[in-house]
C-alpha positions as CSV (number, residue, x, y, z in Angstrom):
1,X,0.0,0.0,0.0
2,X,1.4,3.3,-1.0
3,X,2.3,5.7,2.0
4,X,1.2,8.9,2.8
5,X,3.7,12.1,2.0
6,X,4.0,13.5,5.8
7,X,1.9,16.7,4.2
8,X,-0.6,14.8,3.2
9,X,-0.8,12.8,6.4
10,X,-0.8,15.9,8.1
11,X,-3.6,17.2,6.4
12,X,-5.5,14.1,6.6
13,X,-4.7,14.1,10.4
14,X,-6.3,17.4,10.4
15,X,-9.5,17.0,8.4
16,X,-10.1,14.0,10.8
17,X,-9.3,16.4,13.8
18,X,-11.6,18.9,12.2
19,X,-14.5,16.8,11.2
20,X,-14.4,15.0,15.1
21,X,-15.0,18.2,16.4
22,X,-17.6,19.5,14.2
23,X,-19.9,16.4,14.3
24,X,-19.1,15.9,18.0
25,X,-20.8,20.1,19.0
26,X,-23.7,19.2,16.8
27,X,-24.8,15.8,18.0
28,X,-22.7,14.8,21.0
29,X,-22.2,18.3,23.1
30,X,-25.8,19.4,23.2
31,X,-26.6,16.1,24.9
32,X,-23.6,16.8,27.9
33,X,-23.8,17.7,31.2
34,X,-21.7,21.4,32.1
35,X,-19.3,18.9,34.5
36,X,-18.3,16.5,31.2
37,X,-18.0,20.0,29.2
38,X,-14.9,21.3,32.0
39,X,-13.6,18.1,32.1
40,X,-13.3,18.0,28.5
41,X,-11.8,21.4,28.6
42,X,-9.3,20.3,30.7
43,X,-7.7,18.3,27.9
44,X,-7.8,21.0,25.6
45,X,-5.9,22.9,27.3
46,X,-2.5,22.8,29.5
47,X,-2.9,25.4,32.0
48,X,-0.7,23.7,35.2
49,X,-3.3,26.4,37.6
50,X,-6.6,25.8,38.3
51,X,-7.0,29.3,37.8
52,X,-6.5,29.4,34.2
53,X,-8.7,26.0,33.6
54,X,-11.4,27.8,35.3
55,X,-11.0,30.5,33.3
56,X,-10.8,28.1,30.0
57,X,-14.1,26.2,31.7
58,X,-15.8,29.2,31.4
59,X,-15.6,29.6,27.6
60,X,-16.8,26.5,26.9
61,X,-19.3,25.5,29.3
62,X,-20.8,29.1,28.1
63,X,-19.9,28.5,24.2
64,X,-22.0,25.8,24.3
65,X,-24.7,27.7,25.3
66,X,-24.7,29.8,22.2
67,X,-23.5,27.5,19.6
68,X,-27.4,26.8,18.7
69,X,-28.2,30.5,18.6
70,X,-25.1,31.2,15.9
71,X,-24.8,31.5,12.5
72,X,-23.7,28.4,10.4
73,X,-20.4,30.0,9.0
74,X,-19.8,31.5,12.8
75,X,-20.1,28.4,14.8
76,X,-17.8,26.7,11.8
77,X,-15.1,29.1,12.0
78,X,-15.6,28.8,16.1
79,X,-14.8,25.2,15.5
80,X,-12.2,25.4,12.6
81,X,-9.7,28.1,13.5
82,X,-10.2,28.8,17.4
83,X,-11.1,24.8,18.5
84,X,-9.0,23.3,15.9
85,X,-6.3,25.4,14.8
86,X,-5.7,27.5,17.5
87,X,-6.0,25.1,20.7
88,X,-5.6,21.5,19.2
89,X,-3.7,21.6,16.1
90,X,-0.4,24.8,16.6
91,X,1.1,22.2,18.6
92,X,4.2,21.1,16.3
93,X,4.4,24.7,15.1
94,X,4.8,26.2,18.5
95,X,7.5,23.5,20.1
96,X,9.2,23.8,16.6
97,X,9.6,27.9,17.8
98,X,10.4,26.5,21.3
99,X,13.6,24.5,20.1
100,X,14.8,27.6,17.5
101,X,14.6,30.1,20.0
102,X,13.9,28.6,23.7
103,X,11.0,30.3,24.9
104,X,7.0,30.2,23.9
105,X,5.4,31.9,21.1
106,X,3.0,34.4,21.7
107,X,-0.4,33.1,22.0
108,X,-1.5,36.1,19.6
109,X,-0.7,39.5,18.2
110,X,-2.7,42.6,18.8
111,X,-2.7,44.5,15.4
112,X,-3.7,47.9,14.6
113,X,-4.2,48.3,11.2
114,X,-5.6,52.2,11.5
115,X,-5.3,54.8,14.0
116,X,-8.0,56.8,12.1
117,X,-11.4,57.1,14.2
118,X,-15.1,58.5,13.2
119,X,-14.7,59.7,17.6
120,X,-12.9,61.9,19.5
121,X,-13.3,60.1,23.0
122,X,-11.1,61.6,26.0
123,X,-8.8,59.5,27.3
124,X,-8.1,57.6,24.3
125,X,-5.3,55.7,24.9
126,X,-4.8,55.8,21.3
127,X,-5.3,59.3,20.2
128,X,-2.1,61.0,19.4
129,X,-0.8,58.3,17.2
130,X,0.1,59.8,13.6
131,X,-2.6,58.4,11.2
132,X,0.0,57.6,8.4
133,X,-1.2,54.1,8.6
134,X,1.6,52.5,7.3
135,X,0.8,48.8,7.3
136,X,-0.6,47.8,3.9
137,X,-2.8,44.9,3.1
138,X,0.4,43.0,1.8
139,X,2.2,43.9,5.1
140,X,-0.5,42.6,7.4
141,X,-1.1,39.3,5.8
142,X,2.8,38.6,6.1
143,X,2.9,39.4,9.7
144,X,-0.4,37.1,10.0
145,X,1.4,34.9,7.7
146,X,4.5,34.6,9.6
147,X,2.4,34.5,13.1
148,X,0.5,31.2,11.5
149,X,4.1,29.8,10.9
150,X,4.8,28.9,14.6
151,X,1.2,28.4,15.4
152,X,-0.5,31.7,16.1
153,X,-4.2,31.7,14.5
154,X,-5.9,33.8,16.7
155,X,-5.2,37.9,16.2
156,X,-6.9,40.9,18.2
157,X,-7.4,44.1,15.7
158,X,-7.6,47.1,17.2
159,X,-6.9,50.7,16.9
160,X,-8.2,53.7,15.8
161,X,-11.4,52.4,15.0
162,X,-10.7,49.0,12.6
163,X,-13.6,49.4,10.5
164,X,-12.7,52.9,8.7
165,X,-10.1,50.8,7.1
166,X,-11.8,49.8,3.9
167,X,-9.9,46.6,3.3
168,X,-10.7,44.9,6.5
169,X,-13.0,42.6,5.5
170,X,-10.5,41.2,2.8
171,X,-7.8,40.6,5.4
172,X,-10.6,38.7,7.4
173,X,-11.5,36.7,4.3
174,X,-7.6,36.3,2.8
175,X,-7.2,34.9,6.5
176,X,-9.8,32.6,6.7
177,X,-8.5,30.1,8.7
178,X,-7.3,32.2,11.5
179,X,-10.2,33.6,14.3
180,X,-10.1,37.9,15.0
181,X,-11.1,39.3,17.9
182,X,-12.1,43.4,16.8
183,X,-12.2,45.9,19.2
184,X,-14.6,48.4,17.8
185,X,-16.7,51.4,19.4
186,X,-19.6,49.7,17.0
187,X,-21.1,53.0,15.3
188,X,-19.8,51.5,11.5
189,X,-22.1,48.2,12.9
190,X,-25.3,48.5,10.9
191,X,-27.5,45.2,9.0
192,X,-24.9,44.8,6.1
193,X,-21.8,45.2,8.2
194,X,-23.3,42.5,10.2
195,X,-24.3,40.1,7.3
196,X,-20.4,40.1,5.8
197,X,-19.2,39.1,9.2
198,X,-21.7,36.3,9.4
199,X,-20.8,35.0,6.1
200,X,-17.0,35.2,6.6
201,X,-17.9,33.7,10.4
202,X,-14.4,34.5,11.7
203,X,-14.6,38.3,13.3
204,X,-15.6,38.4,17.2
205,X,-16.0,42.2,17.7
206,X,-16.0,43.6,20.8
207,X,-18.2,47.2,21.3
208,X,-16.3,49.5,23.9
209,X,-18.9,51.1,26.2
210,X,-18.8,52.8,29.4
211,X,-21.6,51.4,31.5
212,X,-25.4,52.3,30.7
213,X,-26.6,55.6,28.0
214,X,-25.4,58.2,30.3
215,X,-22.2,57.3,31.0
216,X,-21.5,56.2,27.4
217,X,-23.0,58.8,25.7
218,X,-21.4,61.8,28.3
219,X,-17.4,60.1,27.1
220,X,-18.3,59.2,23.2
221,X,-21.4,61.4,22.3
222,X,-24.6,61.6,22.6
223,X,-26.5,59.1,20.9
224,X,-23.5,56.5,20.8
225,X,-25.4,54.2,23.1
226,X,-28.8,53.7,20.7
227,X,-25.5,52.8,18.4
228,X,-24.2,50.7,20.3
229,X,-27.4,48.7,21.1
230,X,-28.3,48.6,17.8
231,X,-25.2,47.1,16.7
232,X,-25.5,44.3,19.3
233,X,-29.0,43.7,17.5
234,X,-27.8,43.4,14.5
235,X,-25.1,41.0,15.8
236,X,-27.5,38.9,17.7
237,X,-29.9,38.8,14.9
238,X,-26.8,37.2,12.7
239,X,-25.5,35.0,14.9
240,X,-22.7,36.4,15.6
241,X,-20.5,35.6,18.7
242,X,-19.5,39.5,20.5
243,X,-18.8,40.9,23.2
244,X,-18.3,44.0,25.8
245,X,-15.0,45.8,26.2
246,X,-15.1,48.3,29.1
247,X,-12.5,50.9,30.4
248,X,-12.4,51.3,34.2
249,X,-12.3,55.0,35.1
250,X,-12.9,56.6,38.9
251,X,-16.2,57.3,37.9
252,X,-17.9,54.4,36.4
253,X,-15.4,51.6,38.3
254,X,-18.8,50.2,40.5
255,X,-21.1,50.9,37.5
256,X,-19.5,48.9,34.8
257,X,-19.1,45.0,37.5
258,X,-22.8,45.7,39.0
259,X,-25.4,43.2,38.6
260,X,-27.7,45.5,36.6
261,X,-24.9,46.6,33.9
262,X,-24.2,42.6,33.7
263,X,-27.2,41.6,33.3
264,X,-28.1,44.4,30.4
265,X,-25.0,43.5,28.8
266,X,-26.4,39.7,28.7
267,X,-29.6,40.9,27.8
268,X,-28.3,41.9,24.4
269,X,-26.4,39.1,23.8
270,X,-23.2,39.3,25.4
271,X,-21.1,36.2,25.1
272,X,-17.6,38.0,26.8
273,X,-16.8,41.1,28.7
274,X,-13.2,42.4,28.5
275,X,-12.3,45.2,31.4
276,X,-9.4,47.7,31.1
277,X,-7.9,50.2,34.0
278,X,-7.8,53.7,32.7
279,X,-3.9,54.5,32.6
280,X,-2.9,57.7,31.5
281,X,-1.6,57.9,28.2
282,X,-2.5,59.6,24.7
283,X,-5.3,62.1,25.0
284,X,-4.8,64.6,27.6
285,X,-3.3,61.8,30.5
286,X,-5.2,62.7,33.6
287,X,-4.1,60.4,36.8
288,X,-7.2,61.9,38.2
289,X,-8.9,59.6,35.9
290,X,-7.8,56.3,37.3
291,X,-9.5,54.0,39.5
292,X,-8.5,54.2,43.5
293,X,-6.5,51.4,44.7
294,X,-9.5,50.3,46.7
295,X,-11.9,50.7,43.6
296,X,-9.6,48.1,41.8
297,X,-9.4,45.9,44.3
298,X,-13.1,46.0,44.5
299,X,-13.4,45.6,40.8
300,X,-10.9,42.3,41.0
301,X,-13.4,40.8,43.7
302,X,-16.4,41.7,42.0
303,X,-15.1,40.2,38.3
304,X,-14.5,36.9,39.9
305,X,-17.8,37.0,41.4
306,X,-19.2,38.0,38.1
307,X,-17.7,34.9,36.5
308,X,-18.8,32.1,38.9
309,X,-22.4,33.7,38.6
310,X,-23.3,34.7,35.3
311,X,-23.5,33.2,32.3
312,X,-20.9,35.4,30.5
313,X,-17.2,35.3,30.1
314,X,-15.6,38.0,31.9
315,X,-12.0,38.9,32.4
316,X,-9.9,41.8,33.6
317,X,-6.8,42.8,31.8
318,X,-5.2,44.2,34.8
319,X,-7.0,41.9,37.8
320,X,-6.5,38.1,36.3
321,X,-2.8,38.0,36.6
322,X,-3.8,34.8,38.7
323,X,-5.3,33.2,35.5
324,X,-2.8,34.2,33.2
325,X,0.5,33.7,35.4
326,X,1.2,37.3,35.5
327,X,1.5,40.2,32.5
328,X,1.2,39.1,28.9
329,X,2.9,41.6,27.7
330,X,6.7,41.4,25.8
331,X,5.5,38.5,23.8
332,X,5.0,36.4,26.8
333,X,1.4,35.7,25.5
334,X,0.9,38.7,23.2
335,X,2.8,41.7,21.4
336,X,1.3,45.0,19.5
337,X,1.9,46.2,16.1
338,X,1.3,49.6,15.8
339,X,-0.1,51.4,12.2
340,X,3.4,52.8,11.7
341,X,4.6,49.3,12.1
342,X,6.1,49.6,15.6
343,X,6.2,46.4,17.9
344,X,5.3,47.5,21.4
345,X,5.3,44.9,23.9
346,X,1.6,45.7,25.1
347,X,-0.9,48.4,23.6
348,X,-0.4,50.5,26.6
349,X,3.1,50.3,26.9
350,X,3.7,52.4,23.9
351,X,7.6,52.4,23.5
352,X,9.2,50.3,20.4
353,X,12.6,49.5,20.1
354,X,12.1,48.0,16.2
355,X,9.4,48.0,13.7
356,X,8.0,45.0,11.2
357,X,9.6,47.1,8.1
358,X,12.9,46.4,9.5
359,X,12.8,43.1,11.4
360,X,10.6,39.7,11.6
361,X,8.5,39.0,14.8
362,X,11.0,36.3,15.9
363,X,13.8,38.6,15.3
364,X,12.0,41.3,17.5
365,X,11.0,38.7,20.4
366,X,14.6,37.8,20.8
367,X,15.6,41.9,21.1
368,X,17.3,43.1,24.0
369,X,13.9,44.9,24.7
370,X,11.4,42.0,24.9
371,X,13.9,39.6,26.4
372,X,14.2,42.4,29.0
373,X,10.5,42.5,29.7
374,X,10.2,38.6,29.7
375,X,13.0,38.3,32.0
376,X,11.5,40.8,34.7
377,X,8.2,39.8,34.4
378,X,9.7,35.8,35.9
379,X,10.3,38.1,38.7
380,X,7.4,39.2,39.7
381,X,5.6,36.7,42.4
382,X,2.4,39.0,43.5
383,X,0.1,37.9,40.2
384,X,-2.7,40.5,41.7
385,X,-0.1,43.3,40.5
386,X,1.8,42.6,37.4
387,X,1.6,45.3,35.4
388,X,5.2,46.9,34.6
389,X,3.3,50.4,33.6
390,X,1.2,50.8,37.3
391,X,2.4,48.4,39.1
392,X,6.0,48.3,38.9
393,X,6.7,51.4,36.7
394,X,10.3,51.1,37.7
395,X,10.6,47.9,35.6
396,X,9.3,50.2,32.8
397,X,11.5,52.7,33.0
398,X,14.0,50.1,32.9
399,X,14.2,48.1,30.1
400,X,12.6,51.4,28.3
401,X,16.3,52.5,28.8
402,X,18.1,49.1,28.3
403,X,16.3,48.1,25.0
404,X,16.7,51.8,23.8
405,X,12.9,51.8,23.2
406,X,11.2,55.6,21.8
407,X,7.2,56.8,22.4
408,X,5.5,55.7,19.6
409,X,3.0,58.4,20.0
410,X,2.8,62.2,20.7
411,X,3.7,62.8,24.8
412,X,3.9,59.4,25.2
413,X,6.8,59.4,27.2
414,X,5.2,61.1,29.7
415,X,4.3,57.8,31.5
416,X,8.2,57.7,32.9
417,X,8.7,61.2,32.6
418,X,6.3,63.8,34.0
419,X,3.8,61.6,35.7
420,X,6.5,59.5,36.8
421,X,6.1,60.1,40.6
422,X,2.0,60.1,40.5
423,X,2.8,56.3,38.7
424,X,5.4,55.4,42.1
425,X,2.9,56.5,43.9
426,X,0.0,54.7,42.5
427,X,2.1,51.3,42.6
428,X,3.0,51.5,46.1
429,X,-0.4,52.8,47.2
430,X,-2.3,49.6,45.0
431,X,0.8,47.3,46.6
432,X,-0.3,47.3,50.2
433,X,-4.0,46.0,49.3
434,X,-2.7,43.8,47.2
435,X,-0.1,42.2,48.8
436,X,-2.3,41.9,51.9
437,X,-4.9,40.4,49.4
438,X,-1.9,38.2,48.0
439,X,-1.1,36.7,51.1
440,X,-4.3,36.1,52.7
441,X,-6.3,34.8,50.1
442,X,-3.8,33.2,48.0
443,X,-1.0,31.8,50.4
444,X,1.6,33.7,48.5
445,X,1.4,32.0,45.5
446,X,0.2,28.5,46.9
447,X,-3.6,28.5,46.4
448,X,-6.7,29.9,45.0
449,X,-9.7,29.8,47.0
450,X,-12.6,28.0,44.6
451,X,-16.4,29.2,45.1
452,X,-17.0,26.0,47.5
453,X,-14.3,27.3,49.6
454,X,-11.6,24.4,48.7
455,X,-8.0,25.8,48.4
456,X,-6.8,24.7,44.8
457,X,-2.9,24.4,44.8
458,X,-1.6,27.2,42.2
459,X,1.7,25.3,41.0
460,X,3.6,28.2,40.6
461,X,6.7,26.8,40.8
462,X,5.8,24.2,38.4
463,X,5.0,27.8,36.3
464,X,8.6,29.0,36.4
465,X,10.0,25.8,35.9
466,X,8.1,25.8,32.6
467,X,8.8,29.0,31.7
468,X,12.1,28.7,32.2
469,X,13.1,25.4,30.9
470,X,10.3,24.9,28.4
471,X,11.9,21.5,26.3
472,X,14.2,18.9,27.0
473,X,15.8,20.0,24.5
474,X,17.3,23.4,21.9
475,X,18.5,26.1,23.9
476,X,17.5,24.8,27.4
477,X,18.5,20.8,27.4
478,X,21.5,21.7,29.8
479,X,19.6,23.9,31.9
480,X,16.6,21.8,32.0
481,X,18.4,18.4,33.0
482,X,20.6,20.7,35.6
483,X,17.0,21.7,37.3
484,X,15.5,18.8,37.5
485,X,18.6,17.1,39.1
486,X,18.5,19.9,41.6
């Protein structure tokens, strides 16, 4: 019997993978229980914390909820490129990275493919951005196309507002087996909009808002919030999978975790709910504008609350470090490309040392600069504070200086200049709560207390072991054997 080429058996291997998983959420999943959904999450994923599998049993025990309610092309790109590609089948791709360079991949990229916007929103961590928009169609499919090379086929889009560029929709279609998450403030939403991105099936947008009409309409306009309602309509009505994305700020911190802005959000169809901290940086920074140290605190306690309790996915970009094992920035789980090209190792940490015209991704995680962040972010033990912009701003000012990193925007190194002392004193303010918080509900490191009040070990040093010594083998075989022996 004639064998396989190993490309063809791959892709056989794949269409078998694929085709499992499809027939399996149409006639086996409906049919399970939520307890045999989480432990089949469990194997999809690797997450050594409980945390993190909690987090990951969250997604699915709530995807399959709404897979009946989606569109055909939606729930098959769900399947296809975030199931398949992006958790079951990057495997070989991403230890193949491991053994060149030593260290992970990124999980994903944020990309922002315009810094144009239809608002003029204050705060905006974005605004003072040149809109030059230098990355071409051409230019973002080879950075997508050199992402999917070690396994990346998931993306974030951001901006600017992504849907005033005019060839979006083609990059979603050239890239269709790869899943995009698109922040959007959802005015450029309406019925058509909403029927492309059910036909293309792979575009989860997420609608900024700022709790209910009045707060919303008082920071982007009034009249933004019918918008943004009737943009959720028209996703719902599609069958598209969306979500929330909400920035904390001093004034609507309680607003945007109550019980009545949750269950709104639901009402309209909510499947996620992204939260962001207000940090002072492009348009007009105002520290005044931040959250207390004790409104974030509260925040952290009511998003976890939030997530045992409601039937949406929620998740706080500054409060999960417990989840995510700490900052993702620096290419530890994610990176930002900027319109202009520059790599920034998080989209508020706008300082790049090199820029996608010049270099490759690989060549850029392996810099002086992101190796710096990487390395100081290991060092960092308190996972309820790991931010190196408000949390340990001295770690920013750092390898800012080391990896010879400039402000990518207008004023934007006012972060370690000018407001340099308000940040210090933020960080050390936010530090007692949190390391109080650290210690007495999490042991230091050692547990996480569940909603049934069992203490779940953490396995954070089984954490750094990993991330130090990833393979037995490539650049760490030496180091690995020597730790283990140890």
């Amino acid at each position: 019997m004639k064998q396989l080429s190993p490309v063809k058996n791959n892709q056989f291997k794949n269409y078998i993978i694929k085709k499992s998983v499809y027939l399996a959420s149409n006639y086996v999943v409906p049919r399970l229980k939520d307890e045999t959904i989480i432990n089949l999450s469990d194997k999809l994923n690797d997450f050594n914390a409980p945390a993190g599998k909690i987090f990951f049993d969250h997604i699915f025990v709530n995807l399959k909820r709404k897979l009946p309610s989606l569109s055909k092309n939606v729930k098959k790109k769900i399947l296809d490129n975030f199931i398949s590609n992006f958790l079951l089948l990057s495997g070989d791709k991403r230890k193949a990275f491991i053994e060149r360079n030593g260290f992970y991949p990124p999980l994903f990229y944020v990309i922002s493919p315009s810094m144009h916007c239809n608002l003029k929103c204050y705060g905006c961590y974005s605004a003072n951005y040149t809109r030059e928009d230098k990355l071409s169609f051409e230019k973002i499919n080879q950075i997508i196309d050199e992402g999917k090379s070690y396994g990346i086929f998931f993306y974030t889009i951001s901006g600017g507002e992504p849907f005033v560029r005019k060839d979006l929709i083609d990059i979603f279609k050239r890239n269709s087996d790869c899943y995009f998450q698109v922040y959007t403030n959802g005015s450029l939403i309406n019925g058509k909009m909403a029927e492309q991105l059910a036909e293309l099936g792979n575009v989860f947008p997420c609608i900024s808002v700022e709790g209910f009409e009045a707060e919303t309409d008082e920071r982007r306009g009034k009249g933004h919030f019918k918008k943004i309602v009737s943009a959720m309509q028209y996703l719902k009505d599609n069958g598209i999978l969306f979500g929330f994305s909400a920035t904390a700020t001093k004034f609507n911190n309680e607003i945007i975790v109550s019980n009545e802005f949750i269950d709104f959000y639901i009402k309209q169809g909510c499947f996620l709910g992204w939260y962001f901290n207000y940090i002072p940086i492009g348009r007009e920074p105002d520290v005044k504008l931040m959250p207390t140290p004790e409104q974030r605190n509260y925040r952290r306690k009511m998003v976890a609350e939030i997530r045992e309790t409601k039937p949406i996915v929620v998740a706080d970009f500054w409060n999960d470090g417990v989840l995510s094992h700490g900052c993702l920035s620096g290419g530890r789980v994610y990176l930002h490309i900027n319109a202009n090209g520059g790599v920034e190792p998080c989209v508020f940490a706008q300082f790049a040392a090199d820029n996608v015209f010049d270099k490759s991704i690989e060549e850029i995680l392996n810099s002086t600069y992101f190796n710096s962040i990487r390395s100081e972010q290991i060092k960092i033990k308190n996972r309820l504070r790991p931010c190196m912009i408000i949390d340990h701003p001295q770690i920013l000012r750092k390898i800012v200086a080391k990896g010879n990193a400039k402000a990518t925007q207008e004023g934007g190194g006012s972060i370690i200049t000018t407001l340099k002392d308000d940040m210090d004193k933020y960080s050390s303010s936010y530090a007692e709560i949190a390391d109080k918080v650290w210690s007495e509900e999490f042991g230091n490191g050692k547990f996480v207390i569940a909603k049934s009040g069992e203490k779940l070990e953490l396995n954070e040093e089984e954490y750094y072991r990993r991330q130090l010594y990833p393979l037995e083998g490539g650049k760490n075989k030496n180091k690995t054997r020597s730790n283990k022996n140890n």
